[in-house]
N, CA, C and O atoms as a CHARMM CRD file, in Angstrom:
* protein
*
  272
    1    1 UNK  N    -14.18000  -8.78300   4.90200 PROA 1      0.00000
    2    1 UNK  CA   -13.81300  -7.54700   4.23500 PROA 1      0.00000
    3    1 UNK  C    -12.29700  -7.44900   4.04000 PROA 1      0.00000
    4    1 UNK  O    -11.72000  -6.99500   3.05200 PROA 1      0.00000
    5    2 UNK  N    -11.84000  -7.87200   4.97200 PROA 2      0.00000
    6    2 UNK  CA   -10.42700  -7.83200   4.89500 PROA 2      0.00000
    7    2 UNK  C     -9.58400  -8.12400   4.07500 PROA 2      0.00000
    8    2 UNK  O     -8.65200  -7.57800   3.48500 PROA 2      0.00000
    9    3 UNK  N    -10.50000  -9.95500   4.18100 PROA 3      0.00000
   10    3 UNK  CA    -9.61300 -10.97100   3.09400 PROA 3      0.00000
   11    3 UNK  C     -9.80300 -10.26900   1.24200 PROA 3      0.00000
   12    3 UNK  O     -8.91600 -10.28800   0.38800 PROA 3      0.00000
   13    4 UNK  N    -11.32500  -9.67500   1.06900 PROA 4      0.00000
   14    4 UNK  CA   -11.63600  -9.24600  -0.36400 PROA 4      0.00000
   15    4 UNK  C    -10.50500  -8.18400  -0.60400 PROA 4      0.00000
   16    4 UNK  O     -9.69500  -8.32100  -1.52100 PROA 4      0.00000
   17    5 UNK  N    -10.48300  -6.94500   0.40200 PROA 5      0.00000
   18    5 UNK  CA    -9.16600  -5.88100  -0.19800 PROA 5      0.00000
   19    5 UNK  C     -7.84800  -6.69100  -0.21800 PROA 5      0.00000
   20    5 UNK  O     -7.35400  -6.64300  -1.34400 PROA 5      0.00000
   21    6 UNK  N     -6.97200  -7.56200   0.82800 PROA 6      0.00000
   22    6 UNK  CA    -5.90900  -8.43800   0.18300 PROA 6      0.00000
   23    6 UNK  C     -6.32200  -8.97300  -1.30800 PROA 6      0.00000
   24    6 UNK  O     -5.73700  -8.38100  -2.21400 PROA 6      0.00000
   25    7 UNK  N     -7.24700 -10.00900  -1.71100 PROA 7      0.00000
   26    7 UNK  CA    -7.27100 -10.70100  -2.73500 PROA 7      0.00000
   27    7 UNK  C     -7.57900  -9.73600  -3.76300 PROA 7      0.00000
   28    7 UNK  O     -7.30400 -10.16200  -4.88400 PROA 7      0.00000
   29    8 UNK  N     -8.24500  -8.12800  -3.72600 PROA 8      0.00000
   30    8 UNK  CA    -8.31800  -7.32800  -4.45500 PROA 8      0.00000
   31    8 UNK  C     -6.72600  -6.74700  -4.88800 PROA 8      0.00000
   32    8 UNK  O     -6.50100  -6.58400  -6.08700 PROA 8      0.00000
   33    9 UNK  N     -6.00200  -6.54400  -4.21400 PROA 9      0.00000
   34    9 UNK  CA    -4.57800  -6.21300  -4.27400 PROA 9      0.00000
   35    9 UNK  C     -4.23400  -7.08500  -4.87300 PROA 9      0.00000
   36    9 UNK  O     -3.61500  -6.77300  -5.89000 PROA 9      0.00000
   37   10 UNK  N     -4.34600  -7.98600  -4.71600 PROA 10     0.00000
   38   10 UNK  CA    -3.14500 -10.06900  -5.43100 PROA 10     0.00000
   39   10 UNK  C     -3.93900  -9.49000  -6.92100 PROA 10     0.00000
   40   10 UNK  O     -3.00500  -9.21800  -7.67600 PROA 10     0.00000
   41   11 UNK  N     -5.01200  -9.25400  -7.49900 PROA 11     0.00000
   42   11 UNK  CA    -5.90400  -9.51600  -8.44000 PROA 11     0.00000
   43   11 UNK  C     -5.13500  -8.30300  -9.24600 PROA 11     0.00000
   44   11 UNK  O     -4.66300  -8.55700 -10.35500 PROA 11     0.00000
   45   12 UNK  N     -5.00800  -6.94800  -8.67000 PROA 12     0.00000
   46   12 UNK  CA    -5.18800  -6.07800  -9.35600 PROA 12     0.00000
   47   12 UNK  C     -2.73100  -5.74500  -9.52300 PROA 12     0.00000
   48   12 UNK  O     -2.07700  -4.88100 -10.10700 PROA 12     0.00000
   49   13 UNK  N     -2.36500  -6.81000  -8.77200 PROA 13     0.00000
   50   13 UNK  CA    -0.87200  -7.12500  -8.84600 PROA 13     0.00000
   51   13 UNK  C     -0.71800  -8.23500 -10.21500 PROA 13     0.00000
   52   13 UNK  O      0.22800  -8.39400 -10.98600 PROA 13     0.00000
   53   14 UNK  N     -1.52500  -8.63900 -10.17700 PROA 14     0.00000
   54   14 UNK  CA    -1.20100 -10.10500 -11.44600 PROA 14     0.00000
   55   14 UNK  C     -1.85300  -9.34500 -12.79800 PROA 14     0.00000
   56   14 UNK  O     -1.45900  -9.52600 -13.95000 PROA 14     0.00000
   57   15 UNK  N     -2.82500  -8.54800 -12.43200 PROA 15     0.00000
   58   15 UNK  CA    -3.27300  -7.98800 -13.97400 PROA 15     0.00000
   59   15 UNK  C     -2.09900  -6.96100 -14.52500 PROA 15     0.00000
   60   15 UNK  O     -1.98200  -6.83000 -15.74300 PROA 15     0.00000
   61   16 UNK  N     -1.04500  -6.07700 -13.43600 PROA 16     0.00000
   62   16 UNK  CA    -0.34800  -5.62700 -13.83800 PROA 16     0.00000
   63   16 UNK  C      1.04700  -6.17900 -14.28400 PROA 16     0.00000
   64   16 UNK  O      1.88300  -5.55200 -14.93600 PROA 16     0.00000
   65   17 UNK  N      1.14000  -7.28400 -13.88400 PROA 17     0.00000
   66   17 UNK  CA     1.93800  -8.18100 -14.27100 PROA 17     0.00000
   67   17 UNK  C      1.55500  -8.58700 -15.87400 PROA 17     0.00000
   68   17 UNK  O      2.07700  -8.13400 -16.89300 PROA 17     0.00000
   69   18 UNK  N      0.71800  -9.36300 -15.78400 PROA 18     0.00000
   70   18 UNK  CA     0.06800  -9.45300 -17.19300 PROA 18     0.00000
   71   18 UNK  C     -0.04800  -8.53400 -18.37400 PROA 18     0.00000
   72   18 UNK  O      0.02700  -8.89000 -19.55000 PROA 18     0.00000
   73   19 UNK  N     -0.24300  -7.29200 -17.92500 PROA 19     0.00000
   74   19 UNK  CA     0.14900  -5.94800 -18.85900 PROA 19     0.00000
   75   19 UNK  C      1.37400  -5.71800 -19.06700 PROA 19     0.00000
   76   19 UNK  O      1.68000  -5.53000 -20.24400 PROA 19     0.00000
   77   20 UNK  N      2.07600  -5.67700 -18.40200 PROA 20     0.00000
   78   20 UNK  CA     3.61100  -5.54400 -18.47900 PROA 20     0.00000
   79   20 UNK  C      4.24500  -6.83200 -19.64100 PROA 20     0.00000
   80   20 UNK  O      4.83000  -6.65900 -20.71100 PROA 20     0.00000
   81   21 UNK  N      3.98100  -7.73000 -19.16000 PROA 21     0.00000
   82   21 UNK  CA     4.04800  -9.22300 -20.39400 PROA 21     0.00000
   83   21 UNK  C      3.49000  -8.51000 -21.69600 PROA 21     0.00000
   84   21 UNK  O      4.25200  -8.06700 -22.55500 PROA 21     0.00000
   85   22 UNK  N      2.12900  -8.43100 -21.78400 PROA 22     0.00000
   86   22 UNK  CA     1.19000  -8.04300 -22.64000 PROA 22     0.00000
   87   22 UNK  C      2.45600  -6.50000 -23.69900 PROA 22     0.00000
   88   22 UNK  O      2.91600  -6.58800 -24.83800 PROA 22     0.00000
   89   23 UNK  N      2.53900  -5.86500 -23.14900 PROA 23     0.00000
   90   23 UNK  CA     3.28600  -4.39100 -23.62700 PROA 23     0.00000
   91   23 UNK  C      4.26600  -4.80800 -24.18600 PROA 23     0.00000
   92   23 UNK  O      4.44000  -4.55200 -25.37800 PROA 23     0.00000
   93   24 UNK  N      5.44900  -5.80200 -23.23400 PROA 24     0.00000
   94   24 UNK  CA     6.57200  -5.96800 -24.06600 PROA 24     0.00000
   95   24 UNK  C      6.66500  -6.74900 -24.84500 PROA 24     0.00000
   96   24 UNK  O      7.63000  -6.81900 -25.60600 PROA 24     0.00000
   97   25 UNK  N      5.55800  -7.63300 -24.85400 PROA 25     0.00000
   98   25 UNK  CA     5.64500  -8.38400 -26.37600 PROA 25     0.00000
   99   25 UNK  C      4.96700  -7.74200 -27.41800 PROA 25     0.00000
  100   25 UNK  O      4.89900  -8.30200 -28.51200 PROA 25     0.00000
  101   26 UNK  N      4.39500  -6.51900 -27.21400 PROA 26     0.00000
  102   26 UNK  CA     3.83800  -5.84400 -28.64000 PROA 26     0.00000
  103   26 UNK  C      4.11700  -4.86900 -29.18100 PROA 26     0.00000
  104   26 UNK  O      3.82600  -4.45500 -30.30400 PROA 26     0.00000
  105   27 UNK  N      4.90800  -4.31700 -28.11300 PROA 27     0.00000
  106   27 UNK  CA     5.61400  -2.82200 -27.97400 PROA 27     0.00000
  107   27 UNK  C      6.82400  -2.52600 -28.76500 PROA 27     0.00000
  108   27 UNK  O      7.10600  -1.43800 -29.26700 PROA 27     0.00000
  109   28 UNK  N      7.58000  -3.73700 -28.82400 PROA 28     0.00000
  110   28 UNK  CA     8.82700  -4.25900 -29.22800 PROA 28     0.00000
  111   28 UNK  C      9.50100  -3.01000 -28.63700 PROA 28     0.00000
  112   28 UNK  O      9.88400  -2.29100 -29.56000 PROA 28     0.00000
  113   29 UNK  N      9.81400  -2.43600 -27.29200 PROA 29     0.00000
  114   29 UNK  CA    10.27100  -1.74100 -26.85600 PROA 29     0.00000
  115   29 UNK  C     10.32000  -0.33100 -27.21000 PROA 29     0.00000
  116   29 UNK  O     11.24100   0.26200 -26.65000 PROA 29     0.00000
  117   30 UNK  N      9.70700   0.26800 -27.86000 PROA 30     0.00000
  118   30 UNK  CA     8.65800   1.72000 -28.61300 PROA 30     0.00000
  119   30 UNK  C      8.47600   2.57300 -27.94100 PROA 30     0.00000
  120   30 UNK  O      8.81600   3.75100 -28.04800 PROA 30     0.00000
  121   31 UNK  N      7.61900   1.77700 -26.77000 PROA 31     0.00000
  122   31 UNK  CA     7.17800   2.87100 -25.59400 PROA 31     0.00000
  123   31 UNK  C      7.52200   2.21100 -23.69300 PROA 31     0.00000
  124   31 UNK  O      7.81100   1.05600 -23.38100 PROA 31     0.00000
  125   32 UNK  N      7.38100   3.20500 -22.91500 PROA 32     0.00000
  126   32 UNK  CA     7.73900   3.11200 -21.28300 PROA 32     0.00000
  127   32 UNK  C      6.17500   2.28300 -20.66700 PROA 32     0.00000
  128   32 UNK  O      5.91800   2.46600 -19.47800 PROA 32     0.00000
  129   33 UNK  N      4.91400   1.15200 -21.74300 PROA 33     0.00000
  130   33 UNK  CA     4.22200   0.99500 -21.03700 PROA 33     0.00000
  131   33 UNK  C      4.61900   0.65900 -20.28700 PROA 33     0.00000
  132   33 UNK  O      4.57400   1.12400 -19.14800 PROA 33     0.00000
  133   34 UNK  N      5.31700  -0.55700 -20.77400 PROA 34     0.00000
  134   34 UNK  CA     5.88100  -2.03900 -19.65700 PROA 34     0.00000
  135   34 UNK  C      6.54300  -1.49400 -18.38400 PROA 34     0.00000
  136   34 UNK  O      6.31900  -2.01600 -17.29200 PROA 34     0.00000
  137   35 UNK  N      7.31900  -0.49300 -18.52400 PROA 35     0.00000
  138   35 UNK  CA     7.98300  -0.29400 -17.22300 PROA 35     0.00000
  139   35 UNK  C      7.07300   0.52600 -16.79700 PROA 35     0.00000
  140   35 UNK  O      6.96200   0.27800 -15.59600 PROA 35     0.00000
  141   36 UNK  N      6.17100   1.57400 -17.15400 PROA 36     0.00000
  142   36 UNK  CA     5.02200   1.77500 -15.77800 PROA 36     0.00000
  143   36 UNK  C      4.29500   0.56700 -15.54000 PROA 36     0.00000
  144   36 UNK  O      4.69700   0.23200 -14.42600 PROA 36     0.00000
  145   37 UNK  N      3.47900  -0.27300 -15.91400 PROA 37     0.00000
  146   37 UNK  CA     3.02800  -1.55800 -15.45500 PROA 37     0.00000
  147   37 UNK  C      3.84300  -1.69400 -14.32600 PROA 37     0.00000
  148   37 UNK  O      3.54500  -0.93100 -13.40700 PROA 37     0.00000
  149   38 UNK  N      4.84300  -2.49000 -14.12000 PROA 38     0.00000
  150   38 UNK  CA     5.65600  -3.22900 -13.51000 PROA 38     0.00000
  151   38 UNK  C      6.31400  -2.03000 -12.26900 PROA 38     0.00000
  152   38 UNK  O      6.79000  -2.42600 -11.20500 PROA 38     0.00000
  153   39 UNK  N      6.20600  -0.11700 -12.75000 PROA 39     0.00000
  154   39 UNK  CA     6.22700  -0.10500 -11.48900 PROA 39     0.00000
  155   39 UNK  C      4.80500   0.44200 -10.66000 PROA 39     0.00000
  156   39 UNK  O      4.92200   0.98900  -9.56300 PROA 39     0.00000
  157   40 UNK  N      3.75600   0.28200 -11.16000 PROA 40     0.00000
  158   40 UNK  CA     2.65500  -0.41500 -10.52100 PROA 40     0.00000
  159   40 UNK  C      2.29300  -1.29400  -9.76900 PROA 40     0.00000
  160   40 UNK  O      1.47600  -1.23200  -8.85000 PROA 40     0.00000
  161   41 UNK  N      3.23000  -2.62100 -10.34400 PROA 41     0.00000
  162   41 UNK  CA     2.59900  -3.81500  -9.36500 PROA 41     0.00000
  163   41 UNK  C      3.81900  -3.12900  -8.43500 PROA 41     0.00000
  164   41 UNK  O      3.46800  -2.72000  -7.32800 PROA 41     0.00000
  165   42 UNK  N      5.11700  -2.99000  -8.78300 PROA 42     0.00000
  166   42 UNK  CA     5.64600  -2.80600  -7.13500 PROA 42     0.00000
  167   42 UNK  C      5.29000  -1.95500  -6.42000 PROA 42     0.00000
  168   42 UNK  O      5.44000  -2.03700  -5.20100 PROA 42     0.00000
  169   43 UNK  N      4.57400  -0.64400  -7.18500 PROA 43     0.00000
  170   43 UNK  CA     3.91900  -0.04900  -5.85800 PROA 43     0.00000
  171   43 UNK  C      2.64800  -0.39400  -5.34600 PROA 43     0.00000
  172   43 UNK  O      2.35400   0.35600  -4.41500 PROA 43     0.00000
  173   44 UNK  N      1.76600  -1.25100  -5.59500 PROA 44     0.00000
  174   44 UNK  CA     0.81900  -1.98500  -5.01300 PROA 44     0.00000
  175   44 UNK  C      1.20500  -3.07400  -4.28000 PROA 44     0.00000
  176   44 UNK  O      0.43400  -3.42500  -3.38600 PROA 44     0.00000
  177   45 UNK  N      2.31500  -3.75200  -4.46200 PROA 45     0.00000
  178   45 UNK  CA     2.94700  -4.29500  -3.75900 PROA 45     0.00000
  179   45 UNK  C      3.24800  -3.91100  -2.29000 PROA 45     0.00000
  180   45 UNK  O      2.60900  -4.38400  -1.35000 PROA 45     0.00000
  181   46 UNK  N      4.28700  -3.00300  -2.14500 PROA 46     0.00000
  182   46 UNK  CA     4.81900  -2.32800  -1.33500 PROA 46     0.00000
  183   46 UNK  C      3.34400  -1.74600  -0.57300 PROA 46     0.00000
  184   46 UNK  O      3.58400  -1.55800   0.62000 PROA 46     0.00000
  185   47 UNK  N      2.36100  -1.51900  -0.81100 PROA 47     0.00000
  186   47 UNK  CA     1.28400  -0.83600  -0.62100 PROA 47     0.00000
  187   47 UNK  C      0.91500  -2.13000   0.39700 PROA 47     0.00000
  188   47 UNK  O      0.94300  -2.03400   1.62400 PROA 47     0.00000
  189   48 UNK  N      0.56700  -3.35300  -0.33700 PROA 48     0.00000
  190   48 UNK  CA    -0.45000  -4.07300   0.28900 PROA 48     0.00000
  191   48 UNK  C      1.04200  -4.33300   1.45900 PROA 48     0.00000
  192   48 UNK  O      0.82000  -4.13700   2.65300 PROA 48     0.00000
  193   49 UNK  N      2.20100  -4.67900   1.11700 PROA 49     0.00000
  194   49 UNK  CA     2.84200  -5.02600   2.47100 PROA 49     0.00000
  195   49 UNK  C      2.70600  -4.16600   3.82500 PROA 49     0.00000
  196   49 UNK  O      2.58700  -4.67900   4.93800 PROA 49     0.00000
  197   50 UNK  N      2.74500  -2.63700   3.54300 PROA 50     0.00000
  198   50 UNK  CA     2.42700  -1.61100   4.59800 PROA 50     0.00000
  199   50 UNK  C      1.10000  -1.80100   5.46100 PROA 50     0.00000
  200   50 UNK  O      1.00800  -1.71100   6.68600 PROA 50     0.00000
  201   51 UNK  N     -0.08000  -2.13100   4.38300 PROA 51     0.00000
  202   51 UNK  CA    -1.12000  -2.25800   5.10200 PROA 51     0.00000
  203   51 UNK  C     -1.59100  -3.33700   5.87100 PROA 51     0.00000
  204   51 UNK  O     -2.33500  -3.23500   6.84600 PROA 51     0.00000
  205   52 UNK  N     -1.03900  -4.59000   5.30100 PROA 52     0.00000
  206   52 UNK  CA    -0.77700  -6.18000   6.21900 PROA 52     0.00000
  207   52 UNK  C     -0.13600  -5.88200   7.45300 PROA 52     0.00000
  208   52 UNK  O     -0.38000  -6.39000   8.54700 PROA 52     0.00000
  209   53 UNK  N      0.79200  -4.92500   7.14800 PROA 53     0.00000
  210   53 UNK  CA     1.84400  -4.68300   8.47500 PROA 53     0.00000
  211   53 UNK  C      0.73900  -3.88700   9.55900 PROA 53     0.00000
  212   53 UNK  O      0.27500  -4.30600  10.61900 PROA 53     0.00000
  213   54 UNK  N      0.52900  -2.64500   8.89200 PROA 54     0.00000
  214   54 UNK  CA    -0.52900  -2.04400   9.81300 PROA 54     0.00000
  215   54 UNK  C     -1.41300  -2.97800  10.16800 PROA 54     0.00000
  216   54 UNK  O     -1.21600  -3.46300  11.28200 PROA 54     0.00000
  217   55 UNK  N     -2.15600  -3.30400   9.67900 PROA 55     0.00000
  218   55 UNK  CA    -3.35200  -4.04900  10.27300 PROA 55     0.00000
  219   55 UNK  C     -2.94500  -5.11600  11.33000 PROA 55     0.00000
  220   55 UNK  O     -3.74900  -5.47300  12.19100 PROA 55     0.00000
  221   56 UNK  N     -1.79800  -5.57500  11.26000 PROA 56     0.00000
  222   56 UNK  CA    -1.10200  -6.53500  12.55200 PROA 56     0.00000
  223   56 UNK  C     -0.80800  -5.41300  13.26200 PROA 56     0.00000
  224   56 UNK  O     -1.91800  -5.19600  13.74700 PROA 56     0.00000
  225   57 UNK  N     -0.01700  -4.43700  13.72100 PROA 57     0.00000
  226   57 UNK  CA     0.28600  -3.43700  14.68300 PROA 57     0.00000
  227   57 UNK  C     -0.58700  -3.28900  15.74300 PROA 57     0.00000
  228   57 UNK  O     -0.51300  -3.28800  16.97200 PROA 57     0.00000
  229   58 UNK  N     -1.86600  -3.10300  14.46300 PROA 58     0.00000
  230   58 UNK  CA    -3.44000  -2.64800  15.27600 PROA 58     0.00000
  231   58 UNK  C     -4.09500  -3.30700  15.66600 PROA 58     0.00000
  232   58 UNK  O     -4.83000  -2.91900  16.57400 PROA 58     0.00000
  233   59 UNK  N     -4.17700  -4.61600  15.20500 PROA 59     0.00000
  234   59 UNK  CA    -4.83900  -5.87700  15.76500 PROA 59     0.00000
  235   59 UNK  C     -5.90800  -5.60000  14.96500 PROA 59     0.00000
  236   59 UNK  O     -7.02500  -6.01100  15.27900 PROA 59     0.00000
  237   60 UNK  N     -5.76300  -5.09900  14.18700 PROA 60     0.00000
  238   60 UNK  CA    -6.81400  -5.34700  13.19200 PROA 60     0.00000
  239   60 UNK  C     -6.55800  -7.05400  12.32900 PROA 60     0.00000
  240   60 UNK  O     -7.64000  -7.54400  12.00700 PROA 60     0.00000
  241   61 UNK  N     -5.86000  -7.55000  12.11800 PROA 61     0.00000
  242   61 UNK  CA    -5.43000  -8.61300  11.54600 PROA 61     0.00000
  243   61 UNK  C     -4.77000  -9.67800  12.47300 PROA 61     0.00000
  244   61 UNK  O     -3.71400  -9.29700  12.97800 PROA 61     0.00000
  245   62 UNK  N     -5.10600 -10.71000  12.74000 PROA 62     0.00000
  246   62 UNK  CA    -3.97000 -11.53200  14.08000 PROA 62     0.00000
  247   62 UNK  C     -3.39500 -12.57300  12.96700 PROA 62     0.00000
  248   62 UNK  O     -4.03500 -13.48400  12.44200 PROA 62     0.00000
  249   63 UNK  N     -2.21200 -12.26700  12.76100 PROA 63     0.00000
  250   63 UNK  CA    -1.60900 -13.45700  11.83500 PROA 63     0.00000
  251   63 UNK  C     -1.58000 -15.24700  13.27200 PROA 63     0.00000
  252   63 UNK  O     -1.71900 -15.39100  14.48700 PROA 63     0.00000
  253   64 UNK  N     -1.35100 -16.04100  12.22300 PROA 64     0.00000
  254   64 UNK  CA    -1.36000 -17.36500  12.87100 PROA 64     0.00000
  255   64 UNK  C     -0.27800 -17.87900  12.23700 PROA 64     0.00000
  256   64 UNK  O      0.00100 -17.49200  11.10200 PROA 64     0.00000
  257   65 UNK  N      0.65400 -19.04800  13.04300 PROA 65     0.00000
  258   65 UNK  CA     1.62000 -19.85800  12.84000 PROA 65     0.00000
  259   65 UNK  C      1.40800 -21.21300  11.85400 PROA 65     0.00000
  260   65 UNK  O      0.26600 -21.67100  11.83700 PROA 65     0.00000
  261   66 UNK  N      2.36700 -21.84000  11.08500 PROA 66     0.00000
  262   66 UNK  CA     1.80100 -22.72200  10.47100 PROA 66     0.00000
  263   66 UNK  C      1.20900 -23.68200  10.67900 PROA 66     0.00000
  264   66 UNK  O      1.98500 -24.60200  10.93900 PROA 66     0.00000
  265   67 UNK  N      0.09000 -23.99900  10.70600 PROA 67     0.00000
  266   67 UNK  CA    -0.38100 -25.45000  11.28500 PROA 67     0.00000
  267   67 UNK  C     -1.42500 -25.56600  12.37100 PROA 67     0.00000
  268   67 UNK  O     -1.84600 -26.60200  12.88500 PROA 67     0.00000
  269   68 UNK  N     -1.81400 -24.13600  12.66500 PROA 68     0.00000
  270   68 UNK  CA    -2.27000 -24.04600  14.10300 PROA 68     0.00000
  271   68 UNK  C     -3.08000 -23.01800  14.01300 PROA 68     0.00000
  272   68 UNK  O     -3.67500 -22.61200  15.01100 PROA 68     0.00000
């Protein structure tokens, strides 16, 4: 469950990325899509970092070292 809401976050960060691309190449700068897109992914961003963080605090998540 865990891993699906991270990879749901990565999924729903790259589609806003992709919109943001998508806007300013059609937009020819017209309208503010592109910059809400883009500050979307950073606040989903910032979002999924808080909750990675929480979930280590709580032991809900045990991160591991490289290799091991």
């Amino acid at each position: 469950m865990k891993t699906l809401l991270v990879v749901g976050f990565l999924a729903l960060i790259v589609y806003n990325l992709g919109a943001a691309l998508y806007y300013m190449l059609t937009d020819r700068g017209e309208s503010k899509r592109a910059v809400n897109a883009l500050t979307r992914r950073i606040g989903l961003s910032i979002l999924l970092i808080v909750l990675v963080g929480a979930g280590i605090a709580s032991g809900l998540i045990r991160p591991h070292g490289v290799g091991g």
